[in-house]
CHARMM-style PDB file with segment names, atoms N, HN, CA, C and O in Angstrom:
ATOM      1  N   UNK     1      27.035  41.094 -30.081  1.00  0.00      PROA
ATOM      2  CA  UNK     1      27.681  40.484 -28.946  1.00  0.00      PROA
ATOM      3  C   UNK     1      27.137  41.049 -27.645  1.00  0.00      PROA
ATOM      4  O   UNK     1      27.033  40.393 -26.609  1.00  0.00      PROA
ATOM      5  N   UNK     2      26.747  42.527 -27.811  1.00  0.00      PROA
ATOM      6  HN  UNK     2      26.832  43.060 -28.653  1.00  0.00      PROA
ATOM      7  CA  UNK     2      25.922  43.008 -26.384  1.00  0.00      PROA
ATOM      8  C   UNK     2      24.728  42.217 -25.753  1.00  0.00      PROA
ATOM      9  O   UNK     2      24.473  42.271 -24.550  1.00  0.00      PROA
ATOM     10  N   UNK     3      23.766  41.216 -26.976  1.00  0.00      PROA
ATOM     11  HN  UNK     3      23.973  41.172 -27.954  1.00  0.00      PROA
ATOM     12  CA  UNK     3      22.713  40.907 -26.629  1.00  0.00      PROA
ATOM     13  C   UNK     3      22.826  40.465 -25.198  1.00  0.00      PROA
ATOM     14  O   UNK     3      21.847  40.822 -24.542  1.00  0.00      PROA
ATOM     15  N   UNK     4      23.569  39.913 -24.637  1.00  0.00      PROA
ATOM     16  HN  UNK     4      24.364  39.623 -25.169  1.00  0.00      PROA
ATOM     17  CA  UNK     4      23.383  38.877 -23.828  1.00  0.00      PROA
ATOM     18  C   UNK     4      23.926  39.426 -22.354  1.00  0.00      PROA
ATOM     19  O   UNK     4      24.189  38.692 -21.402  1.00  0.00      PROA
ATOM     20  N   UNK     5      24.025  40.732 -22.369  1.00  0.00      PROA
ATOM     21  HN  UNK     5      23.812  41.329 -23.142  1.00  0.00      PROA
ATOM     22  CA  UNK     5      24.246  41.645 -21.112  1.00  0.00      PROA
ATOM     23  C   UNK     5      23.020  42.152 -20.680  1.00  0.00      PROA
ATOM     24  O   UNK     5      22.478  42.971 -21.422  1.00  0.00      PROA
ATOM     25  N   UNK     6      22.306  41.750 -19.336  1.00  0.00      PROA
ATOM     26  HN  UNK     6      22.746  41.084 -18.733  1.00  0.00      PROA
ATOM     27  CA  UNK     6      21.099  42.461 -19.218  1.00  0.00      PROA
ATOM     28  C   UNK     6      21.231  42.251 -17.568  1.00  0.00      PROA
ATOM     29  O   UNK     6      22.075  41.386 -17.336  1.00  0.00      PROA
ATOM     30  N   UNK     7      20.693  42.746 -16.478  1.00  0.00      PROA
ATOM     31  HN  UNK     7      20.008  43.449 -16.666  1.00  0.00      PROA
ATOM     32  CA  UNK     7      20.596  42.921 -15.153  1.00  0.00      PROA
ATOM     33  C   UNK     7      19.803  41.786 -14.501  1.00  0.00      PROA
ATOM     34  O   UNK     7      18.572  41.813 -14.512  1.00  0.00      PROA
ATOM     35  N   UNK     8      20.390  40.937 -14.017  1.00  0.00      PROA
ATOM     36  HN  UNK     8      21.390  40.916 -14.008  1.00  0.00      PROA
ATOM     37  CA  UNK     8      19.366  39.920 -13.074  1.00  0.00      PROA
ATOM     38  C   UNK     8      18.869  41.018 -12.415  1.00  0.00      PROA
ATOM     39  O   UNK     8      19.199  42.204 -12.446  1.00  0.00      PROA
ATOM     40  N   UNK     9      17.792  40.259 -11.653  1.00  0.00      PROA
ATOM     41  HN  UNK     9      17.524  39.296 -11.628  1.00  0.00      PROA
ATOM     42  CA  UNK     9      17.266  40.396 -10.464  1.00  0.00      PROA
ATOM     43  C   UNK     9      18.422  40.812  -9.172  1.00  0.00      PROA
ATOM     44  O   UNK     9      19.400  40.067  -9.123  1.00  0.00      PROA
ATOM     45  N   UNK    10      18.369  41.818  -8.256  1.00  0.00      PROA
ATOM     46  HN  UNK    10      17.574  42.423  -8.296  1.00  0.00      PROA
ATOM     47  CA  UNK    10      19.218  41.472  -7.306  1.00  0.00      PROA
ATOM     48  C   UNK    10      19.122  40.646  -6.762  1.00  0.00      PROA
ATOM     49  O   UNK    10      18.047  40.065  -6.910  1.00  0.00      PROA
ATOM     50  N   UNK    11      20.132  40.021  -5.781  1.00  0.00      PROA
ATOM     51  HN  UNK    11      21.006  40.492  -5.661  1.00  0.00      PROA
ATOM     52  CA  UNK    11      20.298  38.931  -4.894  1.00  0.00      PROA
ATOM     53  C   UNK    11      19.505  39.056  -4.085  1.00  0.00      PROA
ATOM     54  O   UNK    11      18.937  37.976  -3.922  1.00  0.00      PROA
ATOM     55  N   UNK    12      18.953  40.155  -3.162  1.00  0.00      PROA
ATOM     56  HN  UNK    12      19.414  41.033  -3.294  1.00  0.00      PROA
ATOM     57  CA  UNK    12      18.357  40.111  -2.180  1.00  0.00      PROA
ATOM     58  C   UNK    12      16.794  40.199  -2.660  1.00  0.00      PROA
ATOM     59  O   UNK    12      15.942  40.538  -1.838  1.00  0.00      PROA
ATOM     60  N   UNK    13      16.494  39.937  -3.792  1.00  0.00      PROA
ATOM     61  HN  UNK    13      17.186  39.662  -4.460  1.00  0.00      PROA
ATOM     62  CA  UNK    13      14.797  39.949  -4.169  1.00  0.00      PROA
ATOM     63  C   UNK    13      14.926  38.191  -4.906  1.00  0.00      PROA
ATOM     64  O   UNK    13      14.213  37.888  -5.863  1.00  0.00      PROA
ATOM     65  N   UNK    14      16.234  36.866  -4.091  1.00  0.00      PROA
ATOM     66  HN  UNK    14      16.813  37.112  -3.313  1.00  0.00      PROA
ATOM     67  CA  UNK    14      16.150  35.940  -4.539  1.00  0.00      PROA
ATOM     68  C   UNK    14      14.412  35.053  -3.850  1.00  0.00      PROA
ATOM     69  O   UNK    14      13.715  34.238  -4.453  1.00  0.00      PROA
ATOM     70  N   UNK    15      14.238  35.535  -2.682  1.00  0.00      PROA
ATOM     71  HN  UNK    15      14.805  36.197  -2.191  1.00  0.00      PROA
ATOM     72  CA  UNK    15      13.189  34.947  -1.766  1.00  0.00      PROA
ATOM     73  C   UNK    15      13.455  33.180  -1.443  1.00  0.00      PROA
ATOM     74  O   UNK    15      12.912  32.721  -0.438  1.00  0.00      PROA
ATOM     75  N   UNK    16      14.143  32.420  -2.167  1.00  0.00      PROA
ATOM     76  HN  UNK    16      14.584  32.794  -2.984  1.00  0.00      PROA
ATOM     77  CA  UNK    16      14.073  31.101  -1.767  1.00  0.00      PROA
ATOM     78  C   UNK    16      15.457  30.913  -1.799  1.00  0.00      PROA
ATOM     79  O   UNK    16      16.080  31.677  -2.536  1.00  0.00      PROA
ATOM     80  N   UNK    17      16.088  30.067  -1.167  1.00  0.00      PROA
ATOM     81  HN  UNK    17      15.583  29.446  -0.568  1.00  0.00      PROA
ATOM     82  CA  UNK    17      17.573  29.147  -1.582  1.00  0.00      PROA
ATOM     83  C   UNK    17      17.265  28.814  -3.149  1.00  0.00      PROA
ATOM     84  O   UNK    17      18.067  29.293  -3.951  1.00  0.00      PROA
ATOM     85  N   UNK    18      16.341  28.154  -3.592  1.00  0.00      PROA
ATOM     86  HN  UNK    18      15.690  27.765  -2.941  1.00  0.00      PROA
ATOM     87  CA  UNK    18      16.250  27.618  -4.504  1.00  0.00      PROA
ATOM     88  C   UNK    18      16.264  28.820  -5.877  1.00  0.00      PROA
ATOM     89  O   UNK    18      16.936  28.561  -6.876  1.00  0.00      PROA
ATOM     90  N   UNK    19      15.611  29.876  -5.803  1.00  0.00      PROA
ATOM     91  HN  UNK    19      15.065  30.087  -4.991  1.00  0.00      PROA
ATOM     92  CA  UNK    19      15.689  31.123  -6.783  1.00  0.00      PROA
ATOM     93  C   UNK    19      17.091  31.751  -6.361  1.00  0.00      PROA
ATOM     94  O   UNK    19      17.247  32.868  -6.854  1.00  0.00      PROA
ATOM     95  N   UNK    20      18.067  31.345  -5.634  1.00  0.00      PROA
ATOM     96  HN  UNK    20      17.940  30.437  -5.234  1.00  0.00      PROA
ATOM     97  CA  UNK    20      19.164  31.846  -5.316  1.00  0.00      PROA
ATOM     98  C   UNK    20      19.969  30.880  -6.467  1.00  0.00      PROA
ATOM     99  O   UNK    20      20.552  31.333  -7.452  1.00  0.00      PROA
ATOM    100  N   UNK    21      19.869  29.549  -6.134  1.00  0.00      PROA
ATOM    101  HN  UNK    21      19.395  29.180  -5.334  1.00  0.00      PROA
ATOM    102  CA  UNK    21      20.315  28.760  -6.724  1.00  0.00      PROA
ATOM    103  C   UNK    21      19.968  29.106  -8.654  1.00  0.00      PROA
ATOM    104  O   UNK    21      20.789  29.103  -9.571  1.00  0.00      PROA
ATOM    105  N   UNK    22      18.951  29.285  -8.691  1.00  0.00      PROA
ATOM    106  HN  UNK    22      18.284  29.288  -7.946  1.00  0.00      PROA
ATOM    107  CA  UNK    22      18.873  29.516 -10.466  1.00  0.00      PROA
ATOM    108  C   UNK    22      19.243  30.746 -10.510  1.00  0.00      PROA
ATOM    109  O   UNK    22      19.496  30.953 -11.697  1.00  0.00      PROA
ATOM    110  N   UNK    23      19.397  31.543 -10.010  1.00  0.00      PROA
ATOM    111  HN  UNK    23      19.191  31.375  -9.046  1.00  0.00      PROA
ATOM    112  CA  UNK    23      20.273  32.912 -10.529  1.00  0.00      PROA
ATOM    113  C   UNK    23      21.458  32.819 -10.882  1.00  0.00      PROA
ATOM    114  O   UNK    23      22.062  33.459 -11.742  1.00  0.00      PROA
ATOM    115  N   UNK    24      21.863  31.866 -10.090  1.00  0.00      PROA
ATOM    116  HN  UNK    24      21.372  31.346  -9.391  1.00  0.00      PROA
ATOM    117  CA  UNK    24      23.717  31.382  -9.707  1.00  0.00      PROA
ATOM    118  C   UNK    24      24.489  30.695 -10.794  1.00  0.00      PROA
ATOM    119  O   UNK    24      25.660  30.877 -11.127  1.00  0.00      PROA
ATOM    120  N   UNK    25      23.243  29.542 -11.470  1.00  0.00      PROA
ATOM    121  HN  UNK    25      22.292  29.394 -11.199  1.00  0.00      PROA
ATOM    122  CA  UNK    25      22.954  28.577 -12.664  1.00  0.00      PROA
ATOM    123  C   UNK    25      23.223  29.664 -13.697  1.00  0.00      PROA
ATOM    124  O   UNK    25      24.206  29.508 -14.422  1.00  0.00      PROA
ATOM    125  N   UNK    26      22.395  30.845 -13.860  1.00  0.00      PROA
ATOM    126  HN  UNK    26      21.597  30.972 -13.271  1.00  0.00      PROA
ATOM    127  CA  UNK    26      22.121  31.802 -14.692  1.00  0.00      PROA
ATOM    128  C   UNK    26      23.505  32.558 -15.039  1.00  0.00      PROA
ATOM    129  O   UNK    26      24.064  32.715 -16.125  1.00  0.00      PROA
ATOM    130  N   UNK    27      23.746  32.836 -14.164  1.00  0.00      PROA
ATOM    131  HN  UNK    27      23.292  32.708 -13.282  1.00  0.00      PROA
ATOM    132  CA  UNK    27      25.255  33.526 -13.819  1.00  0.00      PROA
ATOM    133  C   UNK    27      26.426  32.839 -14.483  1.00  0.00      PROA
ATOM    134  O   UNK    27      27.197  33.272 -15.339  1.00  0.00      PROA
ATOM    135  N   UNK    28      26.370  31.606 -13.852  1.00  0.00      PROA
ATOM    136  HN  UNK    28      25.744  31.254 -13.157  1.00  0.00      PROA
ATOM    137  CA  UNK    28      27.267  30.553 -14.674  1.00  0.00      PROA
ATOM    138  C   UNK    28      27.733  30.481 -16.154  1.00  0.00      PROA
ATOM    139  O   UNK    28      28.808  30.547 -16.750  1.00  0.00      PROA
ATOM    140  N   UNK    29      26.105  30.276 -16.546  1.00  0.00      PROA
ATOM    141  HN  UNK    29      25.232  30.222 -16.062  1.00  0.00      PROA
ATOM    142  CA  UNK    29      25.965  30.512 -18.381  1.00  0.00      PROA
ATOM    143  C   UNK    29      26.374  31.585 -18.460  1.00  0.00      PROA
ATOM    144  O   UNK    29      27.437  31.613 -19.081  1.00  0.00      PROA
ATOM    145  N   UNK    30      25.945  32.789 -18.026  1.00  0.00      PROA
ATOM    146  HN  UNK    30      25.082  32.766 -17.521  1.00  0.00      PROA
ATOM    147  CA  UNK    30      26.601  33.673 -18.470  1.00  0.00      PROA
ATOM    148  C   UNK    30      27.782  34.426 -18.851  1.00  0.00      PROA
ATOM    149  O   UNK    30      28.013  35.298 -19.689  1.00  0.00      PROA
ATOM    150  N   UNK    31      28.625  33.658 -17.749  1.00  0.00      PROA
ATOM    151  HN  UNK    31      28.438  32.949 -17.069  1.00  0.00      PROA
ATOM    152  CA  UNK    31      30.041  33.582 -17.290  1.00  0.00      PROA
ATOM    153  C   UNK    31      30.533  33.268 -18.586  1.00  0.00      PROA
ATOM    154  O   UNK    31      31.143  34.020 -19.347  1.00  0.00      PROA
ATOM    155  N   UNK    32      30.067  31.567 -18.838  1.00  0.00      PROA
ATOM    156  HN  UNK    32      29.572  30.956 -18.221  1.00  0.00      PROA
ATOM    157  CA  UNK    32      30.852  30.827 -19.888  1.00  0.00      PROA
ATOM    158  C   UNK    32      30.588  31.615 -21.261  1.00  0.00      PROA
ATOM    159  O   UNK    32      31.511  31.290 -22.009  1.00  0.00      PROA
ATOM    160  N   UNK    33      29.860  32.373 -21.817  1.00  0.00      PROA
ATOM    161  HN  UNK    33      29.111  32.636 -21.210  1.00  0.00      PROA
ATOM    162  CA  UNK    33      29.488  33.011 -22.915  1.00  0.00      PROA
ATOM    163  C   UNK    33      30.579  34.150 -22.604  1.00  0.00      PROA
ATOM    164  O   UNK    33      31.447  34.269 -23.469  1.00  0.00      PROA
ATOM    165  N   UNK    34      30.661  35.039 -21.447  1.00  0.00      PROA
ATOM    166  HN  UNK    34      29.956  34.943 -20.744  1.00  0.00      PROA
ATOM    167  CA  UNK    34      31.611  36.045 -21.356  1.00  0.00      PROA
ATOM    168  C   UNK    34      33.351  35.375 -21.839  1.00  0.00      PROA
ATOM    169  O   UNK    34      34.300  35.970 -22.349  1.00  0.00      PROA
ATOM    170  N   UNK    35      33.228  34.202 -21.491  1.00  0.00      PROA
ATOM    171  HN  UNK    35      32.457  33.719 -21.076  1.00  0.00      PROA
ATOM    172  CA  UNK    35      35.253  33.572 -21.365  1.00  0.00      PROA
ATOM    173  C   UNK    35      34.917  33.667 -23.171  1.00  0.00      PROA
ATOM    174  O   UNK    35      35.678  34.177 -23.994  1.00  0.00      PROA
ATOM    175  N   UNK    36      33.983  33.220 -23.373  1.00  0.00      PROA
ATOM    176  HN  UNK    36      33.365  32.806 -22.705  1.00  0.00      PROA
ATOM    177  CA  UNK    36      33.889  32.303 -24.827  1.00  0.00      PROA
ATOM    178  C   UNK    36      34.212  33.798 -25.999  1.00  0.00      PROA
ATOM    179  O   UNK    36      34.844  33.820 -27.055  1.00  0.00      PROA
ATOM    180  N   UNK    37      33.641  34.672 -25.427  1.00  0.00      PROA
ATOM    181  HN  UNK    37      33.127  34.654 -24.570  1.00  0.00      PROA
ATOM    182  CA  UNK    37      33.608  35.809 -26.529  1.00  0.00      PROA
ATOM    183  C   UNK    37      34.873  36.966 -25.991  1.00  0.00      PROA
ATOM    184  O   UNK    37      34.995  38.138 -26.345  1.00  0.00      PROA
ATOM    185  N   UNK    38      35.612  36.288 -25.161  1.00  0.00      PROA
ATOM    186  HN  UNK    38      35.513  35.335 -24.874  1.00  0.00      PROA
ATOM    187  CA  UNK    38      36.878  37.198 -24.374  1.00  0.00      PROA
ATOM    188  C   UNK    38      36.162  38.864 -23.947  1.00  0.00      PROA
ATOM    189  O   UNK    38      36.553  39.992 -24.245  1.00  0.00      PROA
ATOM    190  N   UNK    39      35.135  38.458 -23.246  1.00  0.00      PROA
ATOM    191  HN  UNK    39      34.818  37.541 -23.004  1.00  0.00      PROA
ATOM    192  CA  UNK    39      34.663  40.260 -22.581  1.00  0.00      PROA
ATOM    193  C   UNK    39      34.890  40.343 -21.239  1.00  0.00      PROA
ATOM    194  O   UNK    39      33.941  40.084 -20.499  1.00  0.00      PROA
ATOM    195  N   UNK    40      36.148  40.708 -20.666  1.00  0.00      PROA
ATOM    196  HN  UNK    40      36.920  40.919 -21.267  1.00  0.00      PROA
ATOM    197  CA  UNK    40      36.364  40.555 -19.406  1.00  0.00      PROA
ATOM    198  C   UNK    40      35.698  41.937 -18.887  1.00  0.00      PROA
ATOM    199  O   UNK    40      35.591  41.760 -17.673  1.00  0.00      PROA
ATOM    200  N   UNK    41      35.407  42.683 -19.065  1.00  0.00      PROA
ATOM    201  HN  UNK    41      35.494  42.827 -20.050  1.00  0.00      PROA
ATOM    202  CA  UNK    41      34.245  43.832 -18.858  1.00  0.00      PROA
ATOM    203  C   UNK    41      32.802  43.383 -18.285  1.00  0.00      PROA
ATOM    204  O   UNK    41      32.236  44.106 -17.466  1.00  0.00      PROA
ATOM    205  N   UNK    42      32.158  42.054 -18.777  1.00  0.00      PROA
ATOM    206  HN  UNK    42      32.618  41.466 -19.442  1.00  0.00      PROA
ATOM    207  CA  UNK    42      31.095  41.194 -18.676  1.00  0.00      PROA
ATOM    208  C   UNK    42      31.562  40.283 -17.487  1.00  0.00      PROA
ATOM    209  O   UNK    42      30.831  40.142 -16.506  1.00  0.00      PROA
ATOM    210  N   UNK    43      33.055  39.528 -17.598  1.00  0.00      PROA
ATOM    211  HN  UNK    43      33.649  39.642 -18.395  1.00  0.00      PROA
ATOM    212  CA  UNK    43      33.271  38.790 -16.767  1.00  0.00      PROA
ATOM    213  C   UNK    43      33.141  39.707 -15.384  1.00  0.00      PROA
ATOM    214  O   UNK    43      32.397  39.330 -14.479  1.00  0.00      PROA
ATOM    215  N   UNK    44      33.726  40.639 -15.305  1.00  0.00      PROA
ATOM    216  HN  UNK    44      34.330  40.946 -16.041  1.00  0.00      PROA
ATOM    217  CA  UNK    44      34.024  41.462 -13.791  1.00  0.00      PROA
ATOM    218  C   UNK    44      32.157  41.307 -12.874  1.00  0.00      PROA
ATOM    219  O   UNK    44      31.679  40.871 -11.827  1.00  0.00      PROA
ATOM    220  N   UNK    45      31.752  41.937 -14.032  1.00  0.00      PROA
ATOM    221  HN  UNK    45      32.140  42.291 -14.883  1.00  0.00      PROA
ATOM    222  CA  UNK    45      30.498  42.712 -13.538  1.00  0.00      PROA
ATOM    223  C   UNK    45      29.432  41.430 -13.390  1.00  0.00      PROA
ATOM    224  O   UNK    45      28.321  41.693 -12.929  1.00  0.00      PROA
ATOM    225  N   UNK    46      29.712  40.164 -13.735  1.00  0.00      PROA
ATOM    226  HN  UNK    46      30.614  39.950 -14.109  1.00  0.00      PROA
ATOM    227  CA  UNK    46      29.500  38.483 -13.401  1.00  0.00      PROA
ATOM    228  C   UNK    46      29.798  37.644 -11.701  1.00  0.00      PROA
ATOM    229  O   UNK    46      29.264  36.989 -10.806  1.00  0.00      PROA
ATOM    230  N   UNK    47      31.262  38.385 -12.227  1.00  0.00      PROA
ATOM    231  HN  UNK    47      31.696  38.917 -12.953  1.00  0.00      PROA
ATOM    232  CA  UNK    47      31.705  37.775 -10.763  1.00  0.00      PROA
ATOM    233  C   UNK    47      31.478  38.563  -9.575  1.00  0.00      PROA
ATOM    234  O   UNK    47      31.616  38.151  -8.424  1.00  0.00      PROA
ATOM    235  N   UNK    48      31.038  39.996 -10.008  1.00  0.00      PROA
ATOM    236  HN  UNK    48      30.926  40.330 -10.944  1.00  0.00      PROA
ATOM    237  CA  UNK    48      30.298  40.871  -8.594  1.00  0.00      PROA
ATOM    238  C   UNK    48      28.896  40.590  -8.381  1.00  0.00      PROA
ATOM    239  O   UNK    48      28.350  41.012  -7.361  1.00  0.00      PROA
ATOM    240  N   UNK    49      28.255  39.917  -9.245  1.00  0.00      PROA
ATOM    241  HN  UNK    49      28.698  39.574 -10.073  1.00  0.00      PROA
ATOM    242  CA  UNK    49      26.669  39.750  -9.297  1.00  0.00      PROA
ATOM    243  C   UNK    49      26.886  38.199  -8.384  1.00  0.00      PROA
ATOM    244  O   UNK    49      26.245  37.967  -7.359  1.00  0.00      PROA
ATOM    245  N   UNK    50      27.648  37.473  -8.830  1.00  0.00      PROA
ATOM    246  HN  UNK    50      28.169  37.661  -9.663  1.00  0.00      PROA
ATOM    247  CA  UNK    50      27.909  35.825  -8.427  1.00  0.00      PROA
ATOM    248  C   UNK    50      27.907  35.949  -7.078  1.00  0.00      PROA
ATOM    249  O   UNK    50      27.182  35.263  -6.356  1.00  0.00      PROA
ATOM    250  N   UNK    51      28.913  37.045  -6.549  1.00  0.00      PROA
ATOM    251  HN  UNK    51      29.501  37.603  -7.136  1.00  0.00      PROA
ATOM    252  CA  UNK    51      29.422  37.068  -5.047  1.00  0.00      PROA
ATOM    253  C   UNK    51      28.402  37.603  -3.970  1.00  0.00      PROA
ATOM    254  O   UNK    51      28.398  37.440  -2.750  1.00  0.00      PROA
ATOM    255  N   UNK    52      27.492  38.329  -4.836  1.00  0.00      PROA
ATOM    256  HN  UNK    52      27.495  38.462  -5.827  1.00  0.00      PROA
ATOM    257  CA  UNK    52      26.208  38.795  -4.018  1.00  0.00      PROA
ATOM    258  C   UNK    52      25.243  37.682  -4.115  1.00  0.00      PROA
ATOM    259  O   UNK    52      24.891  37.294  -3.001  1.00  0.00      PROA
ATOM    260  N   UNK    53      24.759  37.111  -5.007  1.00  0.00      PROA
ATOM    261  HN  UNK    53      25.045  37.426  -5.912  1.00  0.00      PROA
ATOM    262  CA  UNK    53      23.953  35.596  -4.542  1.00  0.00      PROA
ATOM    263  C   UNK    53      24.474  35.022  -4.112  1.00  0.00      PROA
ATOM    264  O   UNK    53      23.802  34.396  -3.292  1.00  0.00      PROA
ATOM    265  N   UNK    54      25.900  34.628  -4.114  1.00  0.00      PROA
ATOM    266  HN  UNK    54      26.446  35.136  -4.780  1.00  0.00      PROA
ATOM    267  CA  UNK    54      26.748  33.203  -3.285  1.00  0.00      PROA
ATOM    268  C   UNK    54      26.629  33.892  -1.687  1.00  0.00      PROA
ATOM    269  O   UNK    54      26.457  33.054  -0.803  1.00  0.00      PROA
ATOM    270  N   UNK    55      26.719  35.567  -1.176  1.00  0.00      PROA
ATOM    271  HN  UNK    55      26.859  36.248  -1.895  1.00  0.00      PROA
ATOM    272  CA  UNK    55      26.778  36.092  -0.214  1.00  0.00      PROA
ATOM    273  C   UNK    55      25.330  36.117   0.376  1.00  0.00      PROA
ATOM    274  O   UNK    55      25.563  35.574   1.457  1.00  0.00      PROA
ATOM    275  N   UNK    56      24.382  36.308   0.383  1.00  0.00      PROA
ATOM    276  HN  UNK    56      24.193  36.749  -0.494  1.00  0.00      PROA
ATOM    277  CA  UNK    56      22.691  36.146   0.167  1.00  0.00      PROA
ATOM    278  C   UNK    56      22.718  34.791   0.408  1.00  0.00      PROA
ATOM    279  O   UNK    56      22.427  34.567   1.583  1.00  0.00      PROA
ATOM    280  N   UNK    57      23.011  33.529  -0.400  1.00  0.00      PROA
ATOM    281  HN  UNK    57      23.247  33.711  -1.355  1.00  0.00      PROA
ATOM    282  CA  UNK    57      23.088  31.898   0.067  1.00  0.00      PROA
ATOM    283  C   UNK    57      23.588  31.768   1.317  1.00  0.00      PROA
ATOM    284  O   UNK    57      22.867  31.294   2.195  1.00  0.00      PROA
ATOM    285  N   UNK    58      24.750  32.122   1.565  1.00  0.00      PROA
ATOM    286  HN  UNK    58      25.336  32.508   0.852  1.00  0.00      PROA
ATOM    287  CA  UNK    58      25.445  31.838   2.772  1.00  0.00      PROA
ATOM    288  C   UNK    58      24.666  32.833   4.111  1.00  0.00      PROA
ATOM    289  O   UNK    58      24.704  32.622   5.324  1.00  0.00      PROA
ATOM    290  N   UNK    59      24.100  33.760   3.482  1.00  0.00      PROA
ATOM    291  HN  UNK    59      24.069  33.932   2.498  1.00  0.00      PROA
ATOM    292  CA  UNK    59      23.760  33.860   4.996  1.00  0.00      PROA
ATOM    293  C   UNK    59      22.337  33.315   5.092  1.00  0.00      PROA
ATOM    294  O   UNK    59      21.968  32.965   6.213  1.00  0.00      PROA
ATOM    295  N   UNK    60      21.323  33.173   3.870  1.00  0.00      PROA
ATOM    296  HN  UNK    60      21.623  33.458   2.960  1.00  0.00      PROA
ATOM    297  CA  UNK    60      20.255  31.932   4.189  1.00  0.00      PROA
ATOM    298  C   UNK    60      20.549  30.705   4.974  1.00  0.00      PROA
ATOM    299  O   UNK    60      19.750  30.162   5.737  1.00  0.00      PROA
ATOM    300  N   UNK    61      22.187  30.176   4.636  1.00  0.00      PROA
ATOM    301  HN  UNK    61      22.837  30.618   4.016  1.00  0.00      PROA
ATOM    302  CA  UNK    61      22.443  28.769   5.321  1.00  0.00      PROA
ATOM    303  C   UNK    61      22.799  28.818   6.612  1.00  0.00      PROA
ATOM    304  O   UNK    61      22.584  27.961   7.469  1.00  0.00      PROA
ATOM    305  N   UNK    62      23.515  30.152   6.763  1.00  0.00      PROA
ATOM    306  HN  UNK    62      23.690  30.849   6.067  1.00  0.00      PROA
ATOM    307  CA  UNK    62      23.793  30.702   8.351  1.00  0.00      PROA
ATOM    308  C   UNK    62      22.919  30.551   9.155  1.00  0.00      PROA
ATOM    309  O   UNK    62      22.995  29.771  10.104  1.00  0.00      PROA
ATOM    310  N   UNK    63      21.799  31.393   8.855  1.00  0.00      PROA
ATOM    311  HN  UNK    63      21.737  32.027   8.085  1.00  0.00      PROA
ATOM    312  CA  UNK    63      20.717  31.691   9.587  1.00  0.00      PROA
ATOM    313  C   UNK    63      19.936  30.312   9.726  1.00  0.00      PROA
ATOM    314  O   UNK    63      19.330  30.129  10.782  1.00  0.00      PROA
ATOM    315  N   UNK    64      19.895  29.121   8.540  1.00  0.00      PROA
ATOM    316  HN  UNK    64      20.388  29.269   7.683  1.00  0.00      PROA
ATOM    317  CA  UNK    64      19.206  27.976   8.912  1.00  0.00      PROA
ATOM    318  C   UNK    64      20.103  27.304  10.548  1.00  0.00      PROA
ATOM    319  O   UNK    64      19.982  26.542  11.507  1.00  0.00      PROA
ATOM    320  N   UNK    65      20.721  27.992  10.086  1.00  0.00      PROA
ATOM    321  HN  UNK    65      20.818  28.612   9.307  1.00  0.00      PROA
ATOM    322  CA  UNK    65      21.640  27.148  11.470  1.00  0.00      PROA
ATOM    323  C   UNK    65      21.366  27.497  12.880  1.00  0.00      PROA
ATOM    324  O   UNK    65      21.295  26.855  13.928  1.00  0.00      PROA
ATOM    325  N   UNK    66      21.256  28.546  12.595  1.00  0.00      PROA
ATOM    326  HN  UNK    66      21.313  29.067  11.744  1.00  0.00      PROA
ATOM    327  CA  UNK    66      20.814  28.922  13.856  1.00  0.00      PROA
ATOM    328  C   UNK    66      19.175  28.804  14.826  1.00  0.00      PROA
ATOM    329  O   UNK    66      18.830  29.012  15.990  1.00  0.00      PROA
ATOM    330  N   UNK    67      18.594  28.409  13.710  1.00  0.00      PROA
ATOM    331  HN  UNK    67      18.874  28.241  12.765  1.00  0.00      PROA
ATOM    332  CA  UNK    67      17.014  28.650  14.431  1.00  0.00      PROA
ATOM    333  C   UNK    67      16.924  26.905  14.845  1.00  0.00      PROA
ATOM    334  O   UNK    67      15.956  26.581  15.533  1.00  0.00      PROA
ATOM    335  N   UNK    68      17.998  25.718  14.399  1.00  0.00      PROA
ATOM    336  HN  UNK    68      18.784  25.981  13.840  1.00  0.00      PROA
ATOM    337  CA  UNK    68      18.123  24.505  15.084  1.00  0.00      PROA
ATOM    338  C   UNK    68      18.002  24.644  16.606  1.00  0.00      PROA
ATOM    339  OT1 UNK    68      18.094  23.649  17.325  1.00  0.00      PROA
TER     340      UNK     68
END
């Protein structure tokens, strides 16, 4: 059941919206495998990885805003 615990990439080595976006995808699956096998130990340490790419996105979209 451990297999499937391993370290993305950090958020801030995403370089594109778009490699932000498949980490996020990544995260997701991963998520649903954590509910599926009840490891809320996996879930926590999911939803702190999630909040740092969703946090990394938002300020990519910030910053698009501003150079308008």
């Amino acid at each position: 059941m451990g297999d499937y615990h391993f370290d993305p990439r950090p958020a801030n080595r995403g370089g594109t919206l778009a490699g932000l976006k498949e980490q996020l995808y990544s995260l997701n699956m991963r998520m649903l495998l954590a509910i599926q096998n009840h490891d809320e130990q996996a879930q926590e340490k999911i939803r702190q990885q999630m909040a740092a790419v969703q946090g990394e996105m938002d300020r990519m979209c910030l910053g698009s805003q501003y150079r308008r």
